[in-house]
BADRENTOR-930224 format. One record per residue (C-alpha): x, y, z; residue number from 1. Coordinates in steps of 0.02 Angstrom, whole numbers. Layout:
SITE      c1      c2      c3    k
SITE       X       Y       Z  NUM
...
***
This chain:
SITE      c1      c2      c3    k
SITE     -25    1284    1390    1
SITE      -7    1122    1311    2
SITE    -155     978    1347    3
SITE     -66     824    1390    4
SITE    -188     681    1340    5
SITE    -233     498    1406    6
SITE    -308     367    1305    7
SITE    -474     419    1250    8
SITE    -465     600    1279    9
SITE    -504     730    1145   10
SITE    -475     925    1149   11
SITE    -505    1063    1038   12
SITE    -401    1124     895   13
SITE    -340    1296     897   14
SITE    -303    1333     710   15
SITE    -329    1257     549   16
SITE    -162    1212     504   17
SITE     -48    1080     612   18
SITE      72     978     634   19
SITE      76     810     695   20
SITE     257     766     778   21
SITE     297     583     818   22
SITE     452     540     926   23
SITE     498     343     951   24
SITE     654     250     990   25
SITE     679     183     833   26
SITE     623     213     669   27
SITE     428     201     632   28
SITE     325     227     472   29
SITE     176     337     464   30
SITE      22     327     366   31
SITE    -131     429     367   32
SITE    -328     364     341   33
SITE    -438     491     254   34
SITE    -629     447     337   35
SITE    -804     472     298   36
SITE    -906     527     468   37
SITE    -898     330     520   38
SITE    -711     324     507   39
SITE    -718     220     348   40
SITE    -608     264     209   41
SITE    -705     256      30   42
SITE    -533     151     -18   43
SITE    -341     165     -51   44
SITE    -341     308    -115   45
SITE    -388     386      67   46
SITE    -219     305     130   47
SITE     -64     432     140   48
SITE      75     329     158   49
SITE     253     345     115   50
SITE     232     276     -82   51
SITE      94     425     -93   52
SITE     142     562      35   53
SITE      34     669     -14   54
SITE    -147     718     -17   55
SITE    -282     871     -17   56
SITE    -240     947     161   57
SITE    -110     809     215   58
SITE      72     782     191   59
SITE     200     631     257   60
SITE     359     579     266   61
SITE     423     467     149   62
SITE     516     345     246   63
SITE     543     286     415   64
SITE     619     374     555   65
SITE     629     408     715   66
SITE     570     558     706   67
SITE     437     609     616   68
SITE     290     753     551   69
SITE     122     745     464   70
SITE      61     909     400   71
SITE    -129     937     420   72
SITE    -210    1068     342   73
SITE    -392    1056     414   74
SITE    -460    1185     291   75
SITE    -376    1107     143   76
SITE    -479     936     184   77
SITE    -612     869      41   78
SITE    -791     918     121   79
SITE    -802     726     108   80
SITE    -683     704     246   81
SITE    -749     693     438   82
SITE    -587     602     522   83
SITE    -406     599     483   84
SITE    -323     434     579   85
SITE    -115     429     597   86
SITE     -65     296     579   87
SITE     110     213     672   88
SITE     191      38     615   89
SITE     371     -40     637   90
SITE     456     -77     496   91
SITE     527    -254     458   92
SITE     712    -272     448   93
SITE     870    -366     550   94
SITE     887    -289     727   95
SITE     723    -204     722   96
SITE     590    -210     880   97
SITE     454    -321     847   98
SITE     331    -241     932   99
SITE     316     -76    1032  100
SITE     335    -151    1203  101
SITE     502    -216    1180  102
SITE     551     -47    1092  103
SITE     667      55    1205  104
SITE     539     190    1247  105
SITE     369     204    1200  106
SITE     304     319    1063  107
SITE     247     497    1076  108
SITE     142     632     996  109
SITE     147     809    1000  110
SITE      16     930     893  111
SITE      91    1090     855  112
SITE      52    1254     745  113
SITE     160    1275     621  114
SITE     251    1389     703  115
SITE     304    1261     826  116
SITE     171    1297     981  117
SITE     119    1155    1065  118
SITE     -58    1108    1095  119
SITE     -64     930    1132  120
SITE      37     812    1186  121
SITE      -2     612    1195  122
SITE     121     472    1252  123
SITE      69     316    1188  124
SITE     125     215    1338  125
SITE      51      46    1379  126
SITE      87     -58    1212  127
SITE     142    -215    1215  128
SITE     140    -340    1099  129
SITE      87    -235     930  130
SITE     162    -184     786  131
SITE      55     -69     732  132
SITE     -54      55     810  133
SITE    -200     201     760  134
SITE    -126     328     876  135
SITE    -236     469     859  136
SITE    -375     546     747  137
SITE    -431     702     702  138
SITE    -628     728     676  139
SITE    -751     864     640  140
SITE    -890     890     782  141
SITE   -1027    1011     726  142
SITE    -902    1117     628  143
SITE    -758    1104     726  144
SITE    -603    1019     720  145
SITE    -548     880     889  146
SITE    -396     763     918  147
SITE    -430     602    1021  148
SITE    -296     492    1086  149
SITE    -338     328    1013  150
SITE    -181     222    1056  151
SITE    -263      68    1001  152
SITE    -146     -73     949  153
SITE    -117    -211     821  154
SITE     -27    -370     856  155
SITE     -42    -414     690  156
SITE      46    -271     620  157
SITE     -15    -154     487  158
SITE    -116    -274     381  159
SITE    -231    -306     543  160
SITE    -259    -107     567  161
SITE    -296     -80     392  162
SITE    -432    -242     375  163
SITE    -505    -165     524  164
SITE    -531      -1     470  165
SITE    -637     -91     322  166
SITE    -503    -102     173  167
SITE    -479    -218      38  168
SITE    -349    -290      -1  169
SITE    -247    -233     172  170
SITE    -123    -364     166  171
SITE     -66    -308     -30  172
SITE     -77    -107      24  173
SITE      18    -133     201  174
SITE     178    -231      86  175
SITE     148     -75     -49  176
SITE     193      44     115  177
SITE     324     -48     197  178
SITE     418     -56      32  179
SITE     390     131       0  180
SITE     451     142     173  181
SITE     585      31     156  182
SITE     666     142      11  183
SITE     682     286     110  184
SITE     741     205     282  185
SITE     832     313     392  186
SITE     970     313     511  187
SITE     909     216     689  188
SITE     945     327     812  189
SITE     837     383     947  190
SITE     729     549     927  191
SITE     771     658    1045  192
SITE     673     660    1239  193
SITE     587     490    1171  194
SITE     617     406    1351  195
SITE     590     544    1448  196
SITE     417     548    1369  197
SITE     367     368    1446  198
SITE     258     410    1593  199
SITE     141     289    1672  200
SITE     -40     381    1622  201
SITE    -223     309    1653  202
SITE    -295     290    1508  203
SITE    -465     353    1485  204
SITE    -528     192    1385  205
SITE    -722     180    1321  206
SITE    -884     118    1433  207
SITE   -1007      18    1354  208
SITE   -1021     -92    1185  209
SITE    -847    -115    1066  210
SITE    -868      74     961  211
SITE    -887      10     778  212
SITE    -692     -15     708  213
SITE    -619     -24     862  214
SITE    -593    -225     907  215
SITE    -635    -292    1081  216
SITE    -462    -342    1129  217
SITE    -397    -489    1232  218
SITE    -245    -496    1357  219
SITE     -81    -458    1278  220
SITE      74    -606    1277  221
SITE     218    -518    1321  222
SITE     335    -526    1182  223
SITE     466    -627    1273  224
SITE     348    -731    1311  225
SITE     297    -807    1495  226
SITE     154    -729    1633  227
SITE      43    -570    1552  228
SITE      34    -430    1655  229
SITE    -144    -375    1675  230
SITE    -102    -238    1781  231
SITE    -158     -42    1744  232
SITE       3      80    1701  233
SITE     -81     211    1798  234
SITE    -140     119    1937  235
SITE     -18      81    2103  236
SITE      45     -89    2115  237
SITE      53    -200    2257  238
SITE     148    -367    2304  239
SITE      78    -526    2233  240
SITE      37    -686    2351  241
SITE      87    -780    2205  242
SITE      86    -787    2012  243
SITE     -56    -844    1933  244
SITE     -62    -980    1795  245
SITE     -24    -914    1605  246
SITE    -160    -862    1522  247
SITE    -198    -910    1318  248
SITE    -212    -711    1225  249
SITE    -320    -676    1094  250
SITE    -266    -549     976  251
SITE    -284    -404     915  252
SITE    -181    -373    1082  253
SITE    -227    -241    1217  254
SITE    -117    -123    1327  255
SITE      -4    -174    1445  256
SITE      54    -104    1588  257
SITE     235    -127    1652  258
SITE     268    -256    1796  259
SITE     339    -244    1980  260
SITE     425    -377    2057  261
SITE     336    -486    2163  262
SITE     397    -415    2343  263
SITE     408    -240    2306  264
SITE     401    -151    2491  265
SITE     312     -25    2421  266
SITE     136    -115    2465  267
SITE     -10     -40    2432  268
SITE     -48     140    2388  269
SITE    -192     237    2490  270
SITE    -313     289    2362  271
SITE    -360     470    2327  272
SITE    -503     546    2230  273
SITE    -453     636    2092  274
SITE    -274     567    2059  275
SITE    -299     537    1863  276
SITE    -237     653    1734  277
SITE    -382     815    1690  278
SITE    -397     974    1669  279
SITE    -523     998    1822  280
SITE    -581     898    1971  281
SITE    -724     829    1876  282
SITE    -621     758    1732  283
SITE    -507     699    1835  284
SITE    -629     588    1935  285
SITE    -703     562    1758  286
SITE    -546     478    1683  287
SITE    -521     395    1866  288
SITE    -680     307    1850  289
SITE    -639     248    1691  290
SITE    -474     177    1735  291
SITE    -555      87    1868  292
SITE    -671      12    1736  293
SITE    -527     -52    1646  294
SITE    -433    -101    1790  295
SITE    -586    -197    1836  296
SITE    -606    -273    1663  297
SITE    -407    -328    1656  298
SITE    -413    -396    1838  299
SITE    -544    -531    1787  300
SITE    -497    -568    1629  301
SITE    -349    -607    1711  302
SITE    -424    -730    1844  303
SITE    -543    -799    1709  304
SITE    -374    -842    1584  305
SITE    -290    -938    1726  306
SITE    -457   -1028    1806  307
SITE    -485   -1099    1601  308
SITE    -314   -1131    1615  309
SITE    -308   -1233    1767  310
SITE    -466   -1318    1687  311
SITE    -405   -1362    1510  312
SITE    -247   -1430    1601  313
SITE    -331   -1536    1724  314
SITE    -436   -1618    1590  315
SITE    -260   -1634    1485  316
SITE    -208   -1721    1623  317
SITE    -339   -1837    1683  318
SITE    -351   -1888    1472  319
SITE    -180   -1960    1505  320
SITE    -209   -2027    1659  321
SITE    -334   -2132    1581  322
SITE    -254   -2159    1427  323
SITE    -182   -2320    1478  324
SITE    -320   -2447    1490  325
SITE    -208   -2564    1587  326
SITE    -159   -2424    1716  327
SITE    -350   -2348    1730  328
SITE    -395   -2430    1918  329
SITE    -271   -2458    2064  330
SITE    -184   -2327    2179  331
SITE     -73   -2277    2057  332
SITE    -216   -2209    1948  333
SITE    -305   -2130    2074  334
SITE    -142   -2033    2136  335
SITE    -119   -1948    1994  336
SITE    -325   -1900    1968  337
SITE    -294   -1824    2150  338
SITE    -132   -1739    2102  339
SITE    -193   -1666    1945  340
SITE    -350   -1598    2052  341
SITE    -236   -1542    2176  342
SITE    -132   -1442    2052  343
SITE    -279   -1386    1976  344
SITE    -354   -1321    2148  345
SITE    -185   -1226    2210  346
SITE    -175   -1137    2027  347
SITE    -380   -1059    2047  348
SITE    -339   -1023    2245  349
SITE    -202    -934    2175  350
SITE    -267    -838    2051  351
SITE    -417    -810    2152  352
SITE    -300    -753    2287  353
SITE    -220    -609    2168  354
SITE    -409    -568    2087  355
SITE    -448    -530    2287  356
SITE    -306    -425    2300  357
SITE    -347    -302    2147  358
SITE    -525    -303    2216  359
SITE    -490    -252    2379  360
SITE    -377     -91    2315  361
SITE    -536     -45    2172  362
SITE    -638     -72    2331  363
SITE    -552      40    2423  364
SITE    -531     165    2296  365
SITE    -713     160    2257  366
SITE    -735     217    2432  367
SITE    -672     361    2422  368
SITE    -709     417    2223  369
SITE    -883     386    2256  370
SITE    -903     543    2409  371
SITE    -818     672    2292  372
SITE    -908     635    2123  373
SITE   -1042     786    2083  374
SITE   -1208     765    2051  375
SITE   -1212     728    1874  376
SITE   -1093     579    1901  377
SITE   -1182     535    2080  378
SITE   -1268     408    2103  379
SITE   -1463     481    2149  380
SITE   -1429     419    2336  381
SITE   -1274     538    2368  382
SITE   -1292     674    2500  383
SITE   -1223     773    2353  384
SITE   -1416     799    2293  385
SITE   -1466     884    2463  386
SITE   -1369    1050    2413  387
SITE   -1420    1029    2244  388
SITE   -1388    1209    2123  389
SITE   -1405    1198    1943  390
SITE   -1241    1212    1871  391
SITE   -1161    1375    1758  392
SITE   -1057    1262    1639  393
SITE   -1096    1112    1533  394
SITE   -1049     959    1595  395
SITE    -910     831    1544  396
SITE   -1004     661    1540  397
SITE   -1172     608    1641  398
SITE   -1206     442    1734  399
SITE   -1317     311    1649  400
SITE   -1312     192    1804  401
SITE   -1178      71    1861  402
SITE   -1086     -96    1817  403
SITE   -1016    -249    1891  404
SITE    -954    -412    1855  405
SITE   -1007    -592    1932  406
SITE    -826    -603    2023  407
SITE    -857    -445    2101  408
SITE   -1052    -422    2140  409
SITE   -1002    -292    2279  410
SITE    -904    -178    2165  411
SITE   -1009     -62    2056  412
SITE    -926      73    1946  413
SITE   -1012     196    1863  414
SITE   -1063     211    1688  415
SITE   -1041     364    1630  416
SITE   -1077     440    1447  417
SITE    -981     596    1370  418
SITE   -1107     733    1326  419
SITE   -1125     798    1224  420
SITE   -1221     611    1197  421
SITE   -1171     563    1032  422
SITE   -1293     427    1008  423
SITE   -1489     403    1074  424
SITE   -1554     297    1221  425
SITE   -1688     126    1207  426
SITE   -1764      90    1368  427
SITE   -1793     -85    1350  428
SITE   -1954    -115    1391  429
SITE   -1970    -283    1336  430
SITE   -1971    -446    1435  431
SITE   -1787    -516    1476  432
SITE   -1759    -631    1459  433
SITE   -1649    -530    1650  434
SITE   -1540    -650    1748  435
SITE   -1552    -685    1923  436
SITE   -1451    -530    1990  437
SITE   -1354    -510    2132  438
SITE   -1396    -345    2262  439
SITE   -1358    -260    2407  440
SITE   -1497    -247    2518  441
SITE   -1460     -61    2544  442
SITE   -1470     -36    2363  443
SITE   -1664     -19    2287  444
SITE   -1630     -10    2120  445
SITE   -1793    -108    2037  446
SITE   -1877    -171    2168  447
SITE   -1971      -3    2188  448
SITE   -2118     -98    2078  449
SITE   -2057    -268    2057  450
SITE   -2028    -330    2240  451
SITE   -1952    -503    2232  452
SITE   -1974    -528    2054  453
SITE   -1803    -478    2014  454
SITE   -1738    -647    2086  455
SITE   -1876    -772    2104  456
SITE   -1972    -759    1943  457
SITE   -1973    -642    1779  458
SITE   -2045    -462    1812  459
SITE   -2216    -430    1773  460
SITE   -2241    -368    1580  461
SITE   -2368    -225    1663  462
SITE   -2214    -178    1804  463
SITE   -2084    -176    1682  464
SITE   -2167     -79    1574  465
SITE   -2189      48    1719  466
SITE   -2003      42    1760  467
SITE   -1952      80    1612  468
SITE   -2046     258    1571  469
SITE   -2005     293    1754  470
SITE   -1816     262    1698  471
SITE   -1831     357    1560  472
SITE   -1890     505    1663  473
SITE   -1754     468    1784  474
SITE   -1624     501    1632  475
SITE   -1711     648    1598  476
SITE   -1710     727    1745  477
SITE   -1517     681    1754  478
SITE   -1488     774    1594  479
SITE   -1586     919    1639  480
SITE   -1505     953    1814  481
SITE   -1327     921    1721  482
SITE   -1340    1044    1613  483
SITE   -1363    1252    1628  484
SITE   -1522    1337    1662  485
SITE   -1608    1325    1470  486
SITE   -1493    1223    1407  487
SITE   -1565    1070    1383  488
SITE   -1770    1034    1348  489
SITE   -1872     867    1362  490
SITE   -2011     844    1248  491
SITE   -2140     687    1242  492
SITE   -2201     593    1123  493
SITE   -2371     470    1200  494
SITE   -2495     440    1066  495
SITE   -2608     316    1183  496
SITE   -2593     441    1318  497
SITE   -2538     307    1455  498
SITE   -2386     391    1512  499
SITE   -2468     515    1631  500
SITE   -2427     461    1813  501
SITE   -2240     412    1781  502
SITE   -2228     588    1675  503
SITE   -2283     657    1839  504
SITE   -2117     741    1900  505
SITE   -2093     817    1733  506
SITE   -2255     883    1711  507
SITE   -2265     955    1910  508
SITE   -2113    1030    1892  509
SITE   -2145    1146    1740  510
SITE   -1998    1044    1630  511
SITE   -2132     978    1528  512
SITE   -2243    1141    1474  513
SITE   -2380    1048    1410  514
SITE   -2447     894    1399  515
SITE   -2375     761    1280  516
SITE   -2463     779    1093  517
SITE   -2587     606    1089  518
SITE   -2625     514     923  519
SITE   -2541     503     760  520
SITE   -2579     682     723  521
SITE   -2472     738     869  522
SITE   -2342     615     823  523
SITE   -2327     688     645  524
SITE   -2315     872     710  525
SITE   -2203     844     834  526
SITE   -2064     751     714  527
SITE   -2096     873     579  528
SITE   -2061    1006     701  529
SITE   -1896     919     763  530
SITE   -1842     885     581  531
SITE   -1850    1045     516  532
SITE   -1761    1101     660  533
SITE   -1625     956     620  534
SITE   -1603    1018     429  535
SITE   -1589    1216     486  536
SITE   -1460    1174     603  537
SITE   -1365    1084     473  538
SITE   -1366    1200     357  539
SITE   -1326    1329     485  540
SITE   -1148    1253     521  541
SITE   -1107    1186     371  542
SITE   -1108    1365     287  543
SITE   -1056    1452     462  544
SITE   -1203    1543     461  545
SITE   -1254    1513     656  546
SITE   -1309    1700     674  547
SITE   -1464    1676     517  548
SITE   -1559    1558     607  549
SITE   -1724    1601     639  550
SITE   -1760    1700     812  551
SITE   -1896    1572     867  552
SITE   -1792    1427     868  553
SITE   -1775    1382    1064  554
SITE   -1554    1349    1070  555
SITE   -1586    1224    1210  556
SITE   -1524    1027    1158  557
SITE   -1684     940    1128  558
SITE   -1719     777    1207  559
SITE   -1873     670    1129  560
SITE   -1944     534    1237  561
SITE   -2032     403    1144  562
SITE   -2152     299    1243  563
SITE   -2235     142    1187  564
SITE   -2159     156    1015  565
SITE   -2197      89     891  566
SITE   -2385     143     921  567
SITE   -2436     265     840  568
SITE   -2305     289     699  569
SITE   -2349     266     508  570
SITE   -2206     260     374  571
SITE   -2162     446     384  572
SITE   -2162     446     558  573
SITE   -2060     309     543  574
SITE   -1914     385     409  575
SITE   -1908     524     520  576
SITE   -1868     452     678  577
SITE   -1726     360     599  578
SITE   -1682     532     521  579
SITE   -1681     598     695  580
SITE   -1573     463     739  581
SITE   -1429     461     628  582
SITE   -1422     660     618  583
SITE   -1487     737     786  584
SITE   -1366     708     881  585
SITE   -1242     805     815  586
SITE   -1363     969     812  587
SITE   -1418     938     996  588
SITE   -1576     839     945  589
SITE   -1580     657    1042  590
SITE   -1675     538    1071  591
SITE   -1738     424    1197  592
SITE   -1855     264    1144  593
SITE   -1952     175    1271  594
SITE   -2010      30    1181  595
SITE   -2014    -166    1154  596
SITE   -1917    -230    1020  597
SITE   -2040    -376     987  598
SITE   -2201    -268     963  599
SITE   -2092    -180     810  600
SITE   -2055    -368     728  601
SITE   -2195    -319     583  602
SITE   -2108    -169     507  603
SITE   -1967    -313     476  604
SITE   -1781    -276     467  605
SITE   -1813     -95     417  606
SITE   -1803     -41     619  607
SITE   -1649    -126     627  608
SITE   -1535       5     606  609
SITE   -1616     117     705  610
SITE   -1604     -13     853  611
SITE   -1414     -20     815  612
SITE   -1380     177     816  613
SITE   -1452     178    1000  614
SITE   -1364     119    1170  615
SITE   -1479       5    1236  616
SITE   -1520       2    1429  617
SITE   -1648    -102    1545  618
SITE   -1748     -34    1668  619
SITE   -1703    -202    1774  620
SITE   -1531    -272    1788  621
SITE   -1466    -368    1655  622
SITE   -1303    -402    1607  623
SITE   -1298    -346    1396  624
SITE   -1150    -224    1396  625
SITE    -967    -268    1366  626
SITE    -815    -186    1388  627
SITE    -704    -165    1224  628
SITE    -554    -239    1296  629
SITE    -588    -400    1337  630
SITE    -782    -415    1309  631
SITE    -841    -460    1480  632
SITE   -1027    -466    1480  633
SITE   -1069    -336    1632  634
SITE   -1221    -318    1722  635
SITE   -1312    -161    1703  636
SITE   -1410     -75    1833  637
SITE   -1531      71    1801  638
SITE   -1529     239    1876  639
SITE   -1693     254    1998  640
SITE   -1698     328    2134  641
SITE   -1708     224    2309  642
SITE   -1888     189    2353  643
SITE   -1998     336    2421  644
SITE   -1862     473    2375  645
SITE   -1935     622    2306  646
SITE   -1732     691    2258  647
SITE   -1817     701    2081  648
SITE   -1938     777    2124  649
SITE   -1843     920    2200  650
SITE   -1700     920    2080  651
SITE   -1833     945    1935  652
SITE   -1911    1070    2041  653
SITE   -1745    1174    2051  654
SITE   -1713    1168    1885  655
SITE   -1870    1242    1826  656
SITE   -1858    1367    1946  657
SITE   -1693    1423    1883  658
SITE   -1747    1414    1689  659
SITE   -1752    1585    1601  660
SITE   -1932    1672    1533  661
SITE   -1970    1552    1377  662
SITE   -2073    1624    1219  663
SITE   -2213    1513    1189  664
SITE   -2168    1521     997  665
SITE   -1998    1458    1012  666
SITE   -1981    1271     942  667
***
């Protein structure tokens, strides 16, 4: 059966040796990026393009066509080589599309054995104004071979993409590839099924802070210019009250989705949980979250673009209303002030008026997603948590706590995090400085310890730092009930021994075996433990040699809490925690730092990579994470649990009771 993929999917390989088949309306050239495990290519010479078709492992075309094939040989690849990016770009020339949205049909992928057997299929639909896109990637994961849908767009054409993915000299090496390209063009016809393959999709698009290389794109101008359409392709559209002022884009462009006329009878679609693309229930209301994060993200930038609009042109306006010093005063003057503020006025009501309308259909889809989400997307108040059983599978993703915007203070949506987690947590425990936030009453998220601090004053150093080890246990305890009985472990790391009462679940339960090691001593034995374990693992899939690791070692994911770092650590400890960082995660070992930035100021800038290779979240709301469309600055709230719930407490409690017979020695 063939996977058909959404934007910011990724599935399995089955084989070692594929093909990559690209079908367009028109002719397109193909290039191919040779990464490191960042994505960065060491320089040119990692570029397969049509002047230098071929490589170790990868073959192209030599021209431009409308139908096209990339050869991959996976096993064929340098060691050096961790991602292999394809590359899509319209070539110049009289008559040719400028971008992909005005192209006939949108572009599609299929990824085939080389016998011809499909295994995954990707329509690229939503472009509009670029000229050049990354369309999908290959990567190695802990041995293994993945494809992701990337679909991310260039307006400024090939030069753009290459810069981006950290080239030099992009603008000489795109011209080199268009003029290979350009020797070797072929006829313009349509590939075969190209149209049929445009189908509205949600894409699946990415949930916290811009991923490094991948730009935080703005609202894309339609090419033939006029209103942007900021509306999802996946999502149902309703009838407009009225258009909304035209907004300024930034570039590099984002997608698009295709317009309906204002007074389509269709009206509004009921929403339904579950109605994105997946292969089961749970990534289906995965990917429909998501597209309900982007939605939400579009829908605002959109009312934002036309309210700076409105304001830019009302100032335009009054400037040349006063630019006459003879004509300043009299009713002549002040009639045009009070028309320009009346124009001004209508165009915000109006754009309000359409921001209202999107809200009220996420609203109202939100209603009905949140019910049918299970427990490890659930937010810790869903009734979902009273019939609580640990689960036989490993999950898809895990929820980190939810998001919203100023314009929409009602509307939370879910942050949710792919597992396996590819990077470690920092609980902030440092002070703010938080915004005022703004809360449903229902909703006790924070105020468990802080009471009215969270929007009268700054919370309490001693309360915050409270909150945030209870937060951290709280994403623990998430992580443990996602996954399958002894599949996942929490260990501790307290040298000053203050973490007791909030450890309290953990330790009751029987998660947490023993109590956390105290003292630099501890801390040393505990990291040397987890970085041995790091390098065996390693060296276990790099040679394929799983089945020679040591009987002892506990297979369980390892999750490290750090509290009140950085007390406690000396230089090694230190050198391994950043080592535990940067190469845990893909061997199962993460971690989780609860700790205040400031306190770590005197090791310098040597802690600041380690700060960067971790998702930061608050154990208060604060608004620190942006989207990587637009960049909207959304406020973050933290996963407790409502005040005087003991659901942790009996989640925890279920999981240890369903964890197998553990040999003390394993590690």
């Amino acid at each position: 059966m063939t996977a058909e993929l959404v934007r910011g999917q990724n599935h399995p390989l089955d084989g070692t040796r594929v093909e990559i088949r690209i079908a367009a309306a028109g002719p397109v050239l193909v290039a191919v990026v040779l990464g490191d495990e960042q994505g960065r290519p060491p320089g040119a010479e990692a570029v397969v393009h049509p002047g230098a078709p071929h490589r170790p492992g990868v073959e192209v075309p030599s021209g431009a066509a409308a139908g096209q094939r990339v050869a991959v040989a996976l096993d064929a690849l340098p060691a050096e080589v961790h991602r292999v990016s394809v590359l899509l770009a319209l070539p110049g020339g009289p008559g040719a599309p400028r971008s992909f949205g005005a192209a006939a049909a949108a572009p599609s992928i299929a990824v085939t054995r080389v016998d011809g057997t499909p295994l995954v299929a990707y329509p690229v639909t939503g472009l509009g104004a670029e000229s050049a896109l990354v369309a999908v990637e290959l990567y190695r994961r802990r041995g293994a071979w993945r494809i992701r849908a990337v679909g991310q767009g260039y307006a400024g054409g090939l030069a753009e993409l290459l810069h981006d993915l950290g080239l030099r000299r992009a603008a000489e090496l795109a011209a080199e590839i268009e003029e290979a390209a350009g020797h070797h063009r072929a006829p313009t016809a349509a590939a075969p099924g190209a149209a049929a393959e445009r189908r509205p999709e949600r894409p699946a698009a990415g949930t916290t802070a811009g991923t490094p290389g991948t730009p935080a794109a703005g609202p894309a101008a339609p090419p033939s210019g006029g209103r942007v359409d900021y509306r999802h392709p996946g999502r149902p559209t309703v009838p407009e009250p009225a258009p909304a002022a035209p907004s300024t884009p930034s570039t590099p462009s984002a997608p698009t989705g295709p317009a309906t006329a204002p007074g389509d009878p269709a009206g509004p679609t009921a929403p339904v949980a579950g109605d994105a693309n997946g292969w089961s229930m749970e990534e289906r209301l995965y990917n429909q979250v998501r597209g309900m994060f982007e939605d939400l993200a579009r829908s605002v930038a959109a009312y934002r673009s036309a309210a700076g609009f409105a304001a830019s042109r009302l100032e335009r306006e009054l400037d040349a209303a006063l630019a006459d010093p003879g004509a300043r005063l009299g009713d002549a003057a002040e009639a045009a002030r009070a028309a320009a503020r009346d124009r001004h006025t209508d165009l915000v009501d109006r754009a309000r008026a359409v921001l209202d309308r999107d809200l009220a259909q996420l609203t109202a889809e939100s209603e009905v997603v949140e019910p049918a989400l299970p427990p490890a997307l659930a937010r810790w108040d869903h009734p979902v948590w009273h019939g609580y059983e640990v689960p036989r599978q490993h999950p898809m993703a895990v929820r980190l706590g939810d998001l919203h915007l100023p314009e929409a203070p009602g509307l939370r949506i879910p942050l949710l995090v792919r597992l396996p987690l590819e990077r470690g947590l920092w609980i902030d425990s440092g002070p703010g400085p938080y915004p005022r936030a703004e809360h449903d009453p229902e909703r006790e998220y924070g105020r468990r310890e802080l009471g009215s601090a969270l929007t009268d004053a700054a919370p309490d150093e001693a309360a915050l730092a409270r909150l945030a080890l209870e937060t951290a246990v709280a994403v623990a305890a998430r992580l443990l009930a996602a996954h399958p009985p002894g599949a996942f472990a929490v260990q501790v790391l307290d040298p000053a021994g203050t973490a007791g009462p909030a450890l309290a679940p953990l330790r009751e339960s029987g998660v947490l075996p023993a109590s956390p090691p105290a003292g630099a001593r501890g801390v040393a034995a505990v990291l040397e433990a987890l970085t041995r374990r790091v390098d065996l693992l390693q060296m276990a899939v790099r040679h394929r040699a799983t089945e020679a690791l040591p009987p002892e070692l506990d297979p369980a994911e390892q999750l490290l809490i750090v509290h009140d770092f950085p007390h406690g650590f000396d230089d090694r400890a230190l050198n391994q925690l950043r080592y535990l960082a940067d190469e845990g995660p893909a061997v199962g070992v993460h971690l989780m730092l609860v700790a205040d930035r400031e306190r770590a100021r005197e090791y310098g800038p040597v802690l600041d990579p380690l700060w960067r290779a971790l998702l930061r979240i608050t154990p208060v709301p604060d608004a620190h994470l942006a989207d990587p469309w637009v960049g909207h600055a959304w406020t973050y709230e933290p996963p407790l649990a409502p005040r005087r719930s003991e659901v942790i407490r009996r989640v925890l409690d279920r999981v240890a009771d369903a964890r197998p017979a553990v040999d003390p020695g394993r590690g």
